[in-house]
Steps between C-alpha positions, in 0.01 A plus 500: 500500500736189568419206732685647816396854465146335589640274717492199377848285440555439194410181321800213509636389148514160363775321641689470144483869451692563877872589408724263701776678672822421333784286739844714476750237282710230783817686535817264550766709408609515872618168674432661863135475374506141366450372820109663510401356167388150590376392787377086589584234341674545170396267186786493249412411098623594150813381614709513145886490461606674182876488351691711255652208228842390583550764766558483873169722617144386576198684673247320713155636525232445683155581662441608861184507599340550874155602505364736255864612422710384221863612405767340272866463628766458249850346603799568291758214539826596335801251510244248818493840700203734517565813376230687512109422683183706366188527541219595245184645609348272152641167546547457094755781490737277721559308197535780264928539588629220201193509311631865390714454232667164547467122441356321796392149585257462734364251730210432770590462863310316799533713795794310692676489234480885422573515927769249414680746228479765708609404834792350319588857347479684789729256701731573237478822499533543872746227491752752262425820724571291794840423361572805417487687837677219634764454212572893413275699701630811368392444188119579545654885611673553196171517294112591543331199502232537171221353694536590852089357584580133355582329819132702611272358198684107541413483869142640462476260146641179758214555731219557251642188374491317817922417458707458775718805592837551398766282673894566429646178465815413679834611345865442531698825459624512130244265384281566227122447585331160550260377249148496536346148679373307248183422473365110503465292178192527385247251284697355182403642215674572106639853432497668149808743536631763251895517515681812275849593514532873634674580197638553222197654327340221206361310772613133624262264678332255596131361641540212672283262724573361852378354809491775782690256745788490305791664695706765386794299428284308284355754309875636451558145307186574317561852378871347441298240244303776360755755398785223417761563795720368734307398800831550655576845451429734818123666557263662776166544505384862636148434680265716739648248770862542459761364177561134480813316379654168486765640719383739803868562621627607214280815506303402162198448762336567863334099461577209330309449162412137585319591780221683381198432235438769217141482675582649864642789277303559238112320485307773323453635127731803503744378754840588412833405537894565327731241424854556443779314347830604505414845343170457319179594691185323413124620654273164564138644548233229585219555215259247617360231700468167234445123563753347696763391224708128515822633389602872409440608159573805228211623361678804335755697458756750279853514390785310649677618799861595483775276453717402786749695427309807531547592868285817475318702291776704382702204341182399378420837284838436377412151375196669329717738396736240334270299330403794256886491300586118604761524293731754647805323589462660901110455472592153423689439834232645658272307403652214617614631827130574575375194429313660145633235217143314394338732739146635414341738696174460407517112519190377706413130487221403757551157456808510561505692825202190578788246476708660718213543786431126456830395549485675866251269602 
């Protein structure tokens, strides 16, 4: 006869025999429901920036925890505008997008600076849409907009992250949008930065040294120096801020390059940035944070840039192309129309490219 049939209750088992009643998985599929997920004061850590090589996309990740709750968001940045905003019930899978089957570097972020990257991607992104329905408003009706919820997820992301909210800046009709404010100069400090010409495909670079206060018009000179070309020629710089040029008027730029330092732009390992002159586009990612340097310097590189001559990468494939029967009487003229007679491509001389950057100063 059991226990209750004689009516007694039945003896209690051990505490680690008691079966602990599983907690249904954190559903976040649903932005209408994001809202419910953390409550308080949220705590933000983990804060990594990861970047596919040589390409114009980066996802920021993070922790949010308030409480006893904990979920990962992952923001997409694609071209300095978010593009898409997740969240991951396990905060590692935030970081799981680039790792999957591509070549990533990947850097550590303090938490303003992750709330830094962000707020500046959203303001971009609202920045575009705002032009849009005030530029060609009919254009958002011709199409079904892939991610209807994304203005949702940013605002609820800005107030977990204690930003501001949204604020259109002010716009003459026919005007493309303002850049970003930028943010102060910070403490002085030397920059290791990885600079690769977008193309053609055997790889031309350089790592090169600088001080972080250096301004953009500078660092033009510099990157002039380090891939042997005429300071003179014509060149932007494409930032999360807004492009930069010696000339603003002309349309190369939004800001004069002389007026900003590489380190109100870019201050962090992973930081990116392109560089264009004439035709040739060059990414400048920030690798790391070194000793503050006296002069800049080349620590390495590959292959020589293209001649002068070659205006793009098209007459530049043809130099290439050229070089292989230099003998032909039209590859001949060629070569010399494109700048190719005594020119090596694979000519790298870090010395050299030293005694150029010392003559600056």
């Amino acid at each position: 006869m059991s226990p209750v049939s004689r009516g007694r209750k039945p003896a209690k088992r051990p505490k680690h025999q008691r079966s602990r009643p599983t907690r249904a998985p954190l559903d976040v599929s649903r932005v209408e429901r994001w809202p419910k997920l953390l409550h308080g004061p949220i705590e933000l850590s983990g804060c990594v920036v990861q970047a596919q090589v040589d390409q114009d996309l980066m996802v920021l990740a993070a922790t949010l925890t308030a409480g006893k709750r904990t979920v990962g968001v992952e923001v997409v940045v694609n071209e300095r505008e978010v593009d898409v905003i997740e969240l991951h019930p396990v905060p590692e899978d935030a970081l799981a997008v680039l790792r999957n089957g591509f070549e990533v570097v990947e850097a550590p972020l303090t938490p303003d600076e992750f709330r830094s990257q962000v707020e500046a991607a959203l303001i971009a992104k609202a920045d575009r849409d705002a032009w849009i329905r005030e530029r060609v408003p009919r254009l958002l009706e011709l199409g079904r907009d892939p991610r209807p919820d994304l203005s949702a997820r940013a605002a609820q992301l800005r107030r977990w992250l204690g930003l501001p909210v949204y604020e259109p800046l002010p716009r003459i009709p026919s005007a493309e949008p303002l850049p970003l404010v930028l943010p102060p100069s910070a403490s002085v400090t030397g920059l290791r930065l990885a600079v690769a010409l977008s193309s053609p495909d055997d790889a031309i670079w350089r790592r090169l040294e600088v001080r972080s206060d250096v301004t953009l018009a500078g660092l033009h000179r510099i990157l002039a120096a380090a891939f042997d070309r005429d300071e003179r020629r014509h060149h932007r710089f494409e930032t999360a801020y807004g492009s930069f040029s010696a000339d603003a008027q002309s349309g190369e730029g939004e800001r004069l390059d002389d007026e900003v330092e590489l380190g109100q732009i870019a201050t962090s390992p992973g930081h990116r940035l392109l560089y264009e002159v004439e035709y040739w586009k060059h990414w400048i990612r920030v690798e790391q944070l070194v000793v503050l340097p006296g002069a800049p310097s080349c620590l390495d590189g590959e292959r020589a840039a293209p001649p002068a001559e070659c205006e793009d990468e098209q007459s530049y494939e043809m130099l290439l192309e050229a070089r292989r029967d230099p003998y032909d009487e039209e590859n001949e003229d060629l070569l010399e129309e494109l700048g190719g007679v005594g020119f090596d491509p694979e000519w790298f001389d870090r010395e050299v490219v030293n005694e150029r950057l010392a003559r600056l100063s």
